[in-house]
ROZA-873385 format. One record per residue: x, y, z of N, C-alpha, C in turn. Coordinates in steps of 0.2 Angstrom, whole numbers, plus 5000, padded with zeros to 4 digits. Each point is the difference from the previous one (the first is absolute). Layout:
ROZA-873385
XYZXYZXYZ
...
***
This chain:
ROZA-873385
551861095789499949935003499650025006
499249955003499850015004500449965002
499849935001500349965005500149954998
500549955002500449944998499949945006
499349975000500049975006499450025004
500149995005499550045004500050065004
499750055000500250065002500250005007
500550015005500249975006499950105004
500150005006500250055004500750035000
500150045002500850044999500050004992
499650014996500450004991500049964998
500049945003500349934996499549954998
500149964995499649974997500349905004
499549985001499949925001500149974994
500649945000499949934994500249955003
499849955002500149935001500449974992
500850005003500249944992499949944999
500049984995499549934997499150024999
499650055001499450014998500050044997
499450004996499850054994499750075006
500150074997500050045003499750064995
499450055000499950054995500450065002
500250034991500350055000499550044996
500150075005499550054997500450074999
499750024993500550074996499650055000
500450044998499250054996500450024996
499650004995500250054994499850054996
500250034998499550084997500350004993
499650014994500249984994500150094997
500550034999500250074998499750014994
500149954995500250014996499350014996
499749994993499650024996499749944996
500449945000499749934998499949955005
499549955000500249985003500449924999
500349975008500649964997499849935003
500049954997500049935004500749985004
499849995006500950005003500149925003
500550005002499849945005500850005004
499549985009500550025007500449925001
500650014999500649965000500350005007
500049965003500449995007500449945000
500650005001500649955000500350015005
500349945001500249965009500549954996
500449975006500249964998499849925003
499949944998499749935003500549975005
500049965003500549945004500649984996
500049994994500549974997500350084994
499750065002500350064997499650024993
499949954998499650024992499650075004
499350024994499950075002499349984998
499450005004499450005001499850054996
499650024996499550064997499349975003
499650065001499450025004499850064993
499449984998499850064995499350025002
500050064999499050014998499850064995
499749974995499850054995499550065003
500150064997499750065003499850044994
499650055000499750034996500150095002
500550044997500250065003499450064997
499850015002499450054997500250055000
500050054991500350075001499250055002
499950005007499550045002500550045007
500549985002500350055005499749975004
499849965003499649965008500649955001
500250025007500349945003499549945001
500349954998499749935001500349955003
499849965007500449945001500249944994
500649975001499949924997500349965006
499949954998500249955005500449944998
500449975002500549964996500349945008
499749934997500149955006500649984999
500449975006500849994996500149945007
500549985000500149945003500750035005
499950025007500350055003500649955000
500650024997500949985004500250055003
500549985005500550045002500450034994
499950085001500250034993500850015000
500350004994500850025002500350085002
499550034998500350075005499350005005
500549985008499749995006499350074999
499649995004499350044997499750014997
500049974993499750044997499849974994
499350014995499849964992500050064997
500349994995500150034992499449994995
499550034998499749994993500050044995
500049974994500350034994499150004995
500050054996499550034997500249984993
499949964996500150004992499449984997
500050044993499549984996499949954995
499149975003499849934999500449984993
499950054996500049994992500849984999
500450055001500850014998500449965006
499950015005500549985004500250045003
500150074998500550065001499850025007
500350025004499950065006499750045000
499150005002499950095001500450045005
500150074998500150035003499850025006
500149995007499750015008500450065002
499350065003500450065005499549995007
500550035005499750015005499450055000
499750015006499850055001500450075000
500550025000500550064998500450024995
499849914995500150014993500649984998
500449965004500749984999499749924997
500449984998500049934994500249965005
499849944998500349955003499949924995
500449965002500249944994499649955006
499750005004499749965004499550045006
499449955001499750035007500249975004
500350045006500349955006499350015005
500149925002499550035008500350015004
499450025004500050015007500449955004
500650035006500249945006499549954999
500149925000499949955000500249965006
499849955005500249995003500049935003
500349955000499649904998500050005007
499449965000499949955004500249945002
500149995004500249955003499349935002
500249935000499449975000499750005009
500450045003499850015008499750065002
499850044994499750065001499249984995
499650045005499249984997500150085000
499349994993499950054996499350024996
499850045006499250035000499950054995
499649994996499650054994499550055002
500050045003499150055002500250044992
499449964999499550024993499350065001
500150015007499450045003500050074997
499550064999499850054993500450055007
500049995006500350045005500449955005
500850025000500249955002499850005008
500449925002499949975007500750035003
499950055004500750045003500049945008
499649985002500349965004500049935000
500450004994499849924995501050005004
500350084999500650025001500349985006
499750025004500049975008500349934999
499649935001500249944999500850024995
500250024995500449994995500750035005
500050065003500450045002500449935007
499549975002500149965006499949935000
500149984994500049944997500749965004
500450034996500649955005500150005009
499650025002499950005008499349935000
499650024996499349975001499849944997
500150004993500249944998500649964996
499749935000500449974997500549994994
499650054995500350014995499950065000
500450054995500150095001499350014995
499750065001499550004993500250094997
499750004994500250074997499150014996
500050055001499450024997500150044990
499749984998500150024993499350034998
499850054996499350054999499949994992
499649984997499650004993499550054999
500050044994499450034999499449954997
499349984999499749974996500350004991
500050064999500449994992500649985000
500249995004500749965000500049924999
499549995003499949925003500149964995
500549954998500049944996499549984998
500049974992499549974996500349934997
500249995008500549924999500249985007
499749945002500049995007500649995003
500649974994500850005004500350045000
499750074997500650075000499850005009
499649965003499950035007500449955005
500249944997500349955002500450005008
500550064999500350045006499850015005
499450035001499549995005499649975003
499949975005500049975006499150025005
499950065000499350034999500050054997
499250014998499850064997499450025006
500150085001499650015003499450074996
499249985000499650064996499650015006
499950065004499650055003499550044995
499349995004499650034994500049984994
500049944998500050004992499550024996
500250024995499450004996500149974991
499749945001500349964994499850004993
499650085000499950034991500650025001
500550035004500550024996500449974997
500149915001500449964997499750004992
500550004999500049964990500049945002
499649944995499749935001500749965001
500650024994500649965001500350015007
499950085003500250005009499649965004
499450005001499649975002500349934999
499949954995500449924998500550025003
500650065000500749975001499949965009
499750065003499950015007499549925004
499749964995499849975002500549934998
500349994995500549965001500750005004
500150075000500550025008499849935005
499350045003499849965004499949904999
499549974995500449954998500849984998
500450035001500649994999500649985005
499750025007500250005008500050085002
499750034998500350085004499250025004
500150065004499450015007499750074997
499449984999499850075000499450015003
500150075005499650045004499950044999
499149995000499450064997499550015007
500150074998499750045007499550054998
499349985002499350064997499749985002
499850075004499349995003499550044994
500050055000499450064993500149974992
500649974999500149994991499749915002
500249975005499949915001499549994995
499450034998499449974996500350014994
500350054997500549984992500449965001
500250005005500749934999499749945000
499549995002499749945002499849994993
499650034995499849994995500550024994
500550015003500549994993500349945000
500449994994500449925000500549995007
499950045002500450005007499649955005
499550034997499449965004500149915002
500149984996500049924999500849975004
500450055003500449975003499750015008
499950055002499950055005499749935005
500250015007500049945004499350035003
499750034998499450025005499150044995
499649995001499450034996499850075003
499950044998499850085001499350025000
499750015007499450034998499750055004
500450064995500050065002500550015007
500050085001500250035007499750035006
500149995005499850045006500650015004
499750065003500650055007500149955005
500650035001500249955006500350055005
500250015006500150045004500749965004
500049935003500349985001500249934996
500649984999500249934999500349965004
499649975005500349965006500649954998
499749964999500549954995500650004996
499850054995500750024996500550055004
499650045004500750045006500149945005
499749945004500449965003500749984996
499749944994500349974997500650044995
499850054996500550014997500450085001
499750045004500150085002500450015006
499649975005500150025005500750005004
500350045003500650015002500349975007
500550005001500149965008499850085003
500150055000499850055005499549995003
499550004993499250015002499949975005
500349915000499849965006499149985000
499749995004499449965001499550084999
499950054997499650045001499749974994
499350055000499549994996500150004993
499949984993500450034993499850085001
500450054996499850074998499350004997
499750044997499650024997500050064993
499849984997500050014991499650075001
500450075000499550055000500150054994
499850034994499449935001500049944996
499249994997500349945000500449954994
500049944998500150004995499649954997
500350004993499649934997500349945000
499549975000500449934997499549954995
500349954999499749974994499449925004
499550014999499749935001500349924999
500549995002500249954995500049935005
499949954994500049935004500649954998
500149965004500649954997499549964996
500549994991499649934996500249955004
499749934995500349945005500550004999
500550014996500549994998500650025004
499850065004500350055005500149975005
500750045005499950015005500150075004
499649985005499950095004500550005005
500550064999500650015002499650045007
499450044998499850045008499450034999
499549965004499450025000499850065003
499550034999499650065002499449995003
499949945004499449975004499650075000
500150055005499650065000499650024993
500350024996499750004993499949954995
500249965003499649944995500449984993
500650045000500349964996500750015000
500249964996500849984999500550064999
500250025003500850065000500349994993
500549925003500449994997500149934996
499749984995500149934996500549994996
500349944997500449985000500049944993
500250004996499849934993500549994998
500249934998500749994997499650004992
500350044994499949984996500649974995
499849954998500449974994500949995008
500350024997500650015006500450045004
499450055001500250085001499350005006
500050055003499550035003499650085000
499449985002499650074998499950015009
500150075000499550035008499750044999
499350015003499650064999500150025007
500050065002499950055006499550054999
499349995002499350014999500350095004
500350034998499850065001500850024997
499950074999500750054996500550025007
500749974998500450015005500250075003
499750064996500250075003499549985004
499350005000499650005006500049945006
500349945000500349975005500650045004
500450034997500750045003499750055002
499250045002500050065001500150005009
500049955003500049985008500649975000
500550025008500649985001500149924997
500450014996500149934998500849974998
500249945003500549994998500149944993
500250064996499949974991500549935000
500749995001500549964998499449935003
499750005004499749945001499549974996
499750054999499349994995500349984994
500450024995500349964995500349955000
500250005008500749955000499449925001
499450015004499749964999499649974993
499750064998499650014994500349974993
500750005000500549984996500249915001
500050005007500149945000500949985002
500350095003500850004999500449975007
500449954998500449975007500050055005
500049995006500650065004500849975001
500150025005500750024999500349935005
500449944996500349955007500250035004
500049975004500750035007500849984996
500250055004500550024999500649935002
500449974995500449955002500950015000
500550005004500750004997500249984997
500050014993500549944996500950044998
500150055007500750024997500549955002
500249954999500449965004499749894995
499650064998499749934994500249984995
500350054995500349994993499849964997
499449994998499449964996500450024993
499949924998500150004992499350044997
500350044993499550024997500049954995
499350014998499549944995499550044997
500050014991499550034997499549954997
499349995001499649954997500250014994
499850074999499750004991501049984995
500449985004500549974996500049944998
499749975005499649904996499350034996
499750035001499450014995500550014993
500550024998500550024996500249934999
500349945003500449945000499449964998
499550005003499449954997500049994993
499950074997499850004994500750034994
500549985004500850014998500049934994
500750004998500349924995500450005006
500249985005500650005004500449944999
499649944997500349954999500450004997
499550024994500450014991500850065000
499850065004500650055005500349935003
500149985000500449965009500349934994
499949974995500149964994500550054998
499950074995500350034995500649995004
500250045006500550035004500649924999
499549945003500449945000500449974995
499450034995500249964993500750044998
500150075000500550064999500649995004
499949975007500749995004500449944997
499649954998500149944999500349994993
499650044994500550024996500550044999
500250045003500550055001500549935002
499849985007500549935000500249954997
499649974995499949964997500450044992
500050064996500450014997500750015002
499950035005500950015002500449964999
499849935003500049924999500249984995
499450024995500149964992500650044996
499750075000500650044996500649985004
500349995005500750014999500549925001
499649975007500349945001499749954995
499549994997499749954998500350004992
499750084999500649994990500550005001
500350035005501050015000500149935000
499749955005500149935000499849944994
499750024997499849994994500450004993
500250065002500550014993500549995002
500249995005500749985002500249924999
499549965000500249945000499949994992
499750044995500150024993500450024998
500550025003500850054998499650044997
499650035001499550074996500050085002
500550005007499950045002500150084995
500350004995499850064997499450024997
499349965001499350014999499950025005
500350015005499450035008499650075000
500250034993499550065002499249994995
500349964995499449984997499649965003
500349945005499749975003499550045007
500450045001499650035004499550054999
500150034994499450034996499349974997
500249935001499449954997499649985005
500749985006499449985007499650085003
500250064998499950065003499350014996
499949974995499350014993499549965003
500349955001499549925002499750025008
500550025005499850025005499350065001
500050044995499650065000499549974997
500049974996499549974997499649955004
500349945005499649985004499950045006
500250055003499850055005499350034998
500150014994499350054997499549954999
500149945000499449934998499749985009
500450025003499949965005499650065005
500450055000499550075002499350005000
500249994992499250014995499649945003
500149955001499649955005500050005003
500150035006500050035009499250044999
500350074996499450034998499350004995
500249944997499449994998500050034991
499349994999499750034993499650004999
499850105001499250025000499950055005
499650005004499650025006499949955004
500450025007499849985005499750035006
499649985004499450035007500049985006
500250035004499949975005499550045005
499349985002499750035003499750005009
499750035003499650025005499750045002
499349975004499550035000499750005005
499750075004499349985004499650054998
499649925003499150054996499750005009
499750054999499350035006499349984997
499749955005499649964997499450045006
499450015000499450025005499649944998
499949955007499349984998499550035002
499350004996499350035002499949975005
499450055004499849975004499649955000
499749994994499549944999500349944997
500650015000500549954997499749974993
499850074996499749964995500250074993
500149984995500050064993500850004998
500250054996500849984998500550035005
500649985000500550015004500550054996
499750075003500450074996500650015005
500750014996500549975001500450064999
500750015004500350054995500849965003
500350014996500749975001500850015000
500350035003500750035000500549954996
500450014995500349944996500950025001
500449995000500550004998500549974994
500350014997500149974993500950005002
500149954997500949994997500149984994
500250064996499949984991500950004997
499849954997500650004998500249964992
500550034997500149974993500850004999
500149964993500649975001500650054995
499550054997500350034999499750084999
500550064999500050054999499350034996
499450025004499450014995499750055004
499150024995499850035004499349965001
499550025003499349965000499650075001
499449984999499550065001499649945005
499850035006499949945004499350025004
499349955002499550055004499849935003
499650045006499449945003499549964997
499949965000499649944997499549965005
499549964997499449955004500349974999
500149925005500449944999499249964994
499550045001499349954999499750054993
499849984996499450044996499450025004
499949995004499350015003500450025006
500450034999500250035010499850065002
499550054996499950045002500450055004
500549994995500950065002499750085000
500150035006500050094997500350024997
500150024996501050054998500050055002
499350044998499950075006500350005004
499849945005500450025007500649965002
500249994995500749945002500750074996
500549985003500750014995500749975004
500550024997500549984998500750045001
500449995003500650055000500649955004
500650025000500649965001500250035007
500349925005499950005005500550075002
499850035005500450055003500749965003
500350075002500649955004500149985007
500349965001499849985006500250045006
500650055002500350035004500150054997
500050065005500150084999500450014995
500050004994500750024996499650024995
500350034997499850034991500449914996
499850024995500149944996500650014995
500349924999500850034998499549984991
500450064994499849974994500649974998
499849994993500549974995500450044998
500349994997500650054996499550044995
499649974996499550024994499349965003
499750045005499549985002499450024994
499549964999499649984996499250035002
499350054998499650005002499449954998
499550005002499549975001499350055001
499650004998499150005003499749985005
499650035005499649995003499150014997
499749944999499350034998499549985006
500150035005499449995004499349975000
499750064992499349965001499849954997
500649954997499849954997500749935004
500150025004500349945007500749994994
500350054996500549984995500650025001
500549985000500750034997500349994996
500250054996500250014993500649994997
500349964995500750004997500650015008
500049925005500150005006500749964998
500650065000500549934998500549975006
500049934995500349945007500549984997
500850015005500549984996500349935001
499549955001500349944998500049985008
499650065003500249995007499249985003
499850045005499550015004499750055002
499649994999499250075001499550005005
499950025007499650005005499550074998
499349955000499650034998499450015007
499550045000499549975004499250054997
499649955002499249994998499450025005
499650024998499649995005499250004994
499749975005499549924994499450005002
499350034998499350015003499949954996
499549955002499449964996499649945004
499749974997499849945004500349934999
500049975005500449945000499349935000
500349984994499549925000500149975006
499349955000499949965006499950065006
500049965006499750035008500349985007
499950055004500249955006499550045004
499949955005499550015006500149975006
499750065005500249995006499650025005
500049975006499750025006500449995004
500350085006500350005005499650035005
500049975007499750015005500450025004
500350055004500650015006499750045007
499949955005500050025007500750045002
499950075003500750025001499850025006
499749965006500349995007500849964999
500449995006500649995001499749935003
500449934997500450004993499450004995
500550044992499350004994500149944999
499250014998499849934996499850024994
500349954996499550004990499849974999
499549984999499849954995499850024992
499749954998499650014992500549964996
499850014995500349974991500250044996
500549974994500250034997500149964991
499650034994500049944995500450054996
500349964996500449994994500049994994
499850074996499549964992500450054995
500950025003500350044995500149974990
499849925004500749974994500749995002
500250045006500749994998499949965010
500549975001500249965007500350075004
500050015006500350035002500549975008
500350015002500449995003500350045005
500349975007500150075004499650065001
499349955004499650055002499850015005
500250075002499650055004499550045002
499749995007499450055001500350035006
500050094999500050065002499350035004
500149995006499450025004500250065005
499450055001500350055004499450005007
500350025004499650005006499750075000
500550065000499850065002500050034990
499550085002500250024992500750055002
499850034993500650085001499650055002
499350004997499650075003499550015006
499950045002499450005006500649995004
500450045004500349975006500449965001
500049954995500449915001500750014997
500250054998500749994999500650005003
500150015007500350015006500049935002
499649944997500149955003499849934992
500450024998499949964993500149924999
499549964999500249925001499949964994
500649984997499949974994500049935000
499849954999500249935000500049954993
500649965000500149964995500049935000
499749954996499949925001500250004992
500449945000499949964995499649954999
499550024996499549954997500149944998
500449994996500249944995500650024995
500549945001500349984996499950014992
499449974997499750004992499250025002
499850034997499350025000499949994991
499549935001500249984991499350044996
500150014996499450034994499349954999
499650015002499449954999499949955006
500450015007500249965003499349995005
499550044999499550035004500350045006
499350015005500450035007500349975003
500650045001500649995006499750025007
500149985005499550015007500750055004
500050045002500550055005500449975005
499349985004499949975008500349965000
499849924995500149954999500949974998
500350064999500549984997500049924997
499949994994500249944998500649974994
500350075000500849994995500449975006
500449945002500449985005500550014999
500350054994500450035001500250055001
499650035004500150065001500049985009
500650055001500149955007500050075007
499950074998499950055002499450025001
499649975005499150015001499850065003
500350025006500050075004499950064994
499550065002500150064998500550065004
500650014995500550025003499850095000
500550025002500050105000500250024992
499850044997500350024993500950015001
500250055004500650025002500349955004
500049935002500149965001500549974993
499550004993500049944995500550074997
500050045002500450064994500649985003
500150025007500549955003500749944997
499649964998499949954997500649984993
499350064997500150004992500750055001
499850045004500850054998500849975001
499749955005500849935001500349994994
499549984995500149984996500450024994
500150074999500550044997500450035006
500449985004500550015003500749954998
500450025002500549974997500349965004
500249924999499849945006499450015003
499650024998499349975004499850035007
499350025002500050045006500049955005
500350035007500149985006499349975004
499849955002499549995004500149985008
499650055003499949995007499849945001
500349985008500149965002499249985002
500049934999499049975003499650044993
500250034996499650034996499949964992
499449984999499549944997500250044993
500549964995499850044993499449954995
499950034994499349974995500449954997
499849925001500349964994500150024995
499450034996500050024993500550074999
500550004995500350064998500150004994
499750094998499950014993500850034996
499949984994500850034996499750064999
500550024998500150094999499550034999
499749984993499550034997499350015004
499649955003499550015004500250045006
500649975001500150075005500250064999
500250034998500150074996499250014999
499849984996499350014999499450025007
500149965004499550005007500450075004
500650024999500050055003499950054996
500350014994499450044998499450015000
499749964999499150005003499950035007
500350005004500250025008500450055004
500550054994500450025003499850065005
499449994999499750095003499949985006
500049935000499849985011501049975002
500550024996500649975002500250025004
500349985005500350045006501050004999
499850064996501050014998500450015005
499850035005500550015005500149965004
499449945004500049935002500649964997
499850014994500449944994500750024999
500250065000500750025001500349995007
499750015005500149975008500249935000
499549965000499849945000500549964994
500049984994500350004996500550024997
500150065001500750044999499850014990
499349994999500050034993499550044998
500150074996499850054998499749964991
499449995002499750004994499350034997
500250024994499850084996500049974993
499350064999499949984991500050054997
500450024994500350054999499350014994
499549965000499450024994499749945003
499150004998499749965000499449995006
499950085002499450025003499549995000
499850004992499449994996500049945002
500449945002499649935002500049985008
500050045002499750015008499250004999
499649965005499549974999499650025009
500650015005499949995007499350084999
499950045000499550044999499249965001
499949944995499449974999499749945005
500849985004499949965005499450025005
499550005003499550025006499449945001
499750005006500049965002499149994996
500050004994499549984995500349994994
500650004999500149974995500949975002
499949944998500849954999500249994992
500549995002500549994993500449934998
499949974996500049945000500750014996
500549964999500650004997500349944995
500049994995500249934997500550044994
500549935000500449984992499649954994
500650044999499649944992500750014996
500449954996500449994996499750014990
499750075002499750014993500350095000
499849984991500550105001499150045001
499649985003499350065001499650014992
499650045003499750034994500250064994
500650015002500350044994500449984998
500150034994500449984996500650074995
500549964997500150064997500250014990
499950024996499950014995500650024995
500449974997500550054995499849994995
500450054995500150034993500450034998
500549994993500650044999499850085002
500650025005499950075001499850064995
499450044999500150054996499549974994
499749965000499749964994499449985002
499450054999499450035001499549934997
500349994992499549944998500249945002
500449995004500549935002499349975005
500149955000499549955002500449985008
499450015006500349995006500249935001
500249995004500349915002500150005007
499649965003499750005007500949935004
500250045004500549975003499949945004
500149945001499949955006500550005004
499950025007500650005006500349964999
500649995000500549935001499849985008
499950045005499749975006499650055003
499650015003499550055004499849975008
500050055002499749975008499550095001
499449965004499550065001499849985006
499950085004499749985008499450024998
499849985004498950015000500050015008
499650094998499850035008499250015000
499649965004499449994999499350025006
499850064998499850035008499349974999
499949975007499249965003499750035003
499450024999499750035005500049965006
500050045007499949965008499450005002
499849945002499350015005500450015008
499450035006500249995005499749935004
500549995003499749935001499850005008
499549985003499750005005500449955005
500550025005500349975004499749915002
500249974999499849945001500250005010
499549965004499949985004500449915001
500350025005500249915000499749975006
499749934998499649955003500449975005
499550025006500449975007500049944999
500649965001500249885001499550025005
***
């Protein structure tokens, strides 16, 4: 086994639970035939049943060790550290026989220490052909420096995923010196829907910049390349991102000798994180693409670090990474804890239909005690019958099971039932014009009435939806809190098939199935906007925003930032929140910002984000949270769901320590990092925020479990609610003058 996860420092391997993660073996084929095999990994799910991950392999009897690679869906494993894979062949079923390298046998390949992550730990990938040893630095002094802890993890190119979500886990990718012949096409694709999919990737070349530019890498790259020149000194980039408090006001060092860098310009699309006025071009650019970000750093970071430099800074900007709040007392606070992702759970739960059975079961139990004793014994008694009481009570004891099992059976229904949620991450172009490329995080609540199996995958809710499956899949929600999963007595397996967004012969006993999805394609209809933000004190916005989903939206927000994360500005980070309206209708034409003209919306002011988080986290406090005296709260107050939701969109600018002081509540999400969006916030793009009481653009698909020619049957949610997160490019607005009376 090479690794299970990500290769980490000290030995140990990185896994985020709840994301897909690659495992990579190696095998050496001894024998003299060759054998079709295939790599089996089993876990156990949230509800215990037992997940299967497979990949077919081809073992060649030439005596060469060979990698495979096998994607699996990381759980907390049952023996603390560590995955087990098993080697049987394709054909029989049967166990190949596995030895080590010293020839001892073994019935399974154990990996390497494994070690999860937690959703408060970010987690850097350097993919560089020679690692970033002061990438370490920042990582070693993370919990002093920033905000969140970070750990660095190391890939070789042949290692790289040829599937965007086994990278899911991570947070940035960082390539030094790229050189992008050495990807395979499907690495190259995976690497580039990482990046569409919210993840940071930072590419640094100065001598290779003119391949990369002209590779498919090419087309995301926030900057054009033409050609390189030496540079001696970089003023700009040693102020801005190097420079140490020692240094103080002296001159920048000098590059001896010297080095290169890349001629590069910002596109329009870009923004320039740090110009190089001296030489004429841009250091450091910057491009959101799709819902991830690209950075280019116009020269190779070994030759930036050959002059005194303090590295945690440079990444810590270059990244985009909080720093560290001030330190708050909360020993004397005893904050309730509160886990988001336990209503992401309750949302898309039957609690009612749960909360019904329970009543229906108490109510009988009392209502036969009832019948069987007092109401027959009174019965036959006034019949002088009393020597029938036991048949009598045998006949009410048949009638009663029989209406118990009738009336159950109506609680739960007959068939399949869905209960769904969804947010899609919507871009609009900057010309507010062409199709709206979409991707979208689903949750599912699947349920049937009785003991069965399904074979179950992603689906287009449209014929013409232009669904990927390539890039979409499917796996059962993790668990919500640190624990191994409890099973059944006779827990039941299941298939994972990754490249086809499927799961295999998935059994439900009568019960509930949390599934979750994630969804590329194009959404019908449009929406367009223009935002203008003056970010003198106080900001001003103006501009429009139109509406051409098809679907109405409600409860909408726009998210404006004053300051970025990168270049400096993270020591002083401004985010600001308005509610726009009430209903923002479909086809309604433009809505005006400024103008506010929904009258229902009675909160005009642009408040502090950490102010609204505030707010929202009141909200799941138990009686309600405390408000300071003179202190103005928002008319408008959202139920759970939007709320849960908005702070997940927000939880990376949360102030936990504040909110445990102040609140006396610790709130934490035990998964659900992937829908943290605060990274895109800057002060060129805004994020727009709406509801809609529709189940989104996915959907999901059943078939009798195991029944290859069964014809699929596309499910309708018994109800759906989807958030739409909608980023708009910013103009800067030219401070307006006010006219003297």
């Amino acid at each position: 086994m090479i690794h299970a996860g990500f290769p980490g420092g000290a030995g140990a391997d990185y896994y985020r639970p709840g994301t897909w993660c690659p495992l990579v073996v190696s095998l050496q084929n001894a024998g003299t035939e060759h054998a079709p095999g295939r790599l089996i990994l089993r876990q156990r799910d949230k509800d215990g049943d037992v997940m299967v991950a497979e990949a077919l392999v081809t073992l060649t009897a030439d005596g060469q060790a060979r990698p495979y690679r096998l994607d699996f869906v990381a759980n907390r494993p049952e023996r603390a550290g560590a995955f087990e894979v098993s080697l049987l062949h394709a054909e029989t079923g049967q166990p190949i026989p596995v030895h080590d390298e010293q020839g001892q046998p073994h019935a399974s390949l154990p990996a390497p220490r494994a070690a999860a992550l937690s959703e408060k730990t970010t987690l850097v990938l350097d993919i560089s052909a020679r690692p970033i040893s002061k990438l370490d630095v920042l990582a070693d002094n993370s919990a002093e420096l920033l905000k969140q802890e970070m750990v660095v993890a190391r890939f070789r190119l042949a290692d790289l995923p040829d599937r965007w979500y086994s990278l899911q886990a991570v947070q940035a990718i960082i390539w030094n010196a790229p050189d992008a012949s050495r990807l395979e096409p499907q690495q190259m694709r995976a690497l580039m829907d990482y990046v569409r999919a919210g993840g940071i990737l930072v590419l640094a070349a100065g001598r290779t910049a003119g391949g990369l530019a002209a590779s498919p890498l090419g087309q995301i790259l926030p900057a054009t390349v033409n050609g390189t020149a030496s540079a001696d000194v970089l003023g700009r980039v040693w102020k801005d991102l190097l420079r140490t408090r020692s240094w103080g006001d002296r001159p920048p060092p000098q590059y001896v000798p010297s080095i290169t860098v890349a001629r590069a310009r910002a596109k329009p699309t870009a923004t320039v994180v740090c110009p190089e006025d001296g030489l004429g071009i841009h250091a450091v650019t910057r491009q959101r693409w799709g819902s991830g970000v690209v950075v280019f750093v116009a020269a190779e970071l070994r030759d930036l670090f050959q002059v005194h430099a303090e590295s945690p800074r440079f990444f810590k900007e270059v990244l985009g990474l909080l720093g560290k709040p001030p330190k708050v007392d909360t020993s004397q606070s005893w904050p309730q804890q509160q886990d988001l992702y336990d209503y992401m759970h309750g949302i898309i739960g039957f609690e009612a239909v749960t909360g019904l059975l329970l009543v229906f079961v108490v109510l009988f139990v009392a209502g036969y005690i009832l019948l069987a004793t007092l109401a027959t014994w009174g019965w036959l008694r006034r019949r002088n019958a009393l020597q029938h009481c036991w048949l009598a009570f045998a006949v009410v004891a048949s009638v009663s099971s029989v209406l118990s099992i009738g009336a159950a059976q109506g609680l739960l229904g007959v068939g399949t039932d869905l209960r769904q949620m969804c947010v899609v991450d919507v871009s609009v172009p900057s010309d507010s014009a062409g199709p709206l490329q979409a991707q979208a995080v689903a949750y599912f609540g699947l349920r049937t009435s009785t003991h069965t199996r399904l074979d179950v995958r992603l689906a287009s809710d449209r014929a013409e939806g232009g669904f990927e499956m390539h890039r979409s899949y499917l796996h059962p929600l993790p668990t919500s809190r640190a624990r191994t999963a409890r099973g059944y007595v006779a827990p039941e397996s299941y298939h994972l098939r990754a490249d086809q967004a499927m799961m295999e012969a998935v059994p439900i006993r009568a019960t509930l199935k949390r599934l979750q999805g994630y969804w590329f394609g194009q959404l019908e209809g449009s929406f367009s906007a223009m935002i203008e933000v003056d970010t003198s004190f106080p900001i001003d916005v103006r501009g429009w925003v139109r509406n051409d989903l098809g679907v109405d939206l409600h409860d909408c927000w726009l998210i404006v930032a004053r300051t970025d994360r990168m270049g400096g500005e993270t020591t002083d980070r401004q985010l600001f929140v308005h509610q726009i309206a009430r209903t923002l209708k479909s086809g309604g034409g433009r809505y005006s910002i400024e103008t506010q003209t929904d009258p229902s919306v009675t909160q005009t002011d642009w408040v502090g984000l950490q102010d609204w988080q505030k707010r929202w986290a009141g909200r799941f406090m138990l009686g309600g949270g405390r408000r300071r005296r003179g202190q103005q709260e928002p008319k408008f107050e959202m139920d759970k769901f939007p709320t849960t939701l908005m702070l997940l969109t927000t939880m990376d600018e949360y102030d936990e320590t504040a909110a445990a002081q102040n609140l006396r509540l610790e709130l934490n999400r035990s998964h659900g990092l992937h829908l943290d969006r605060c990274h895109l916030l800057t002060k060129d793009t805004a994020m727009m925020v709406g509801f809609a009481d529709t189940p989104g653009p996915v959907r999901l698909e059943v078939r009798p479990g195991g029944q290859a020619t069964a014809r699929w049957r596309p499910i309708e949610p018994e109800f759906g609610h989807t958030m739409f997160r909608i980023l708009i490019p910013v103009r800067s607005m030219v401070a307006r003058q006010e006219t003297p009376l």
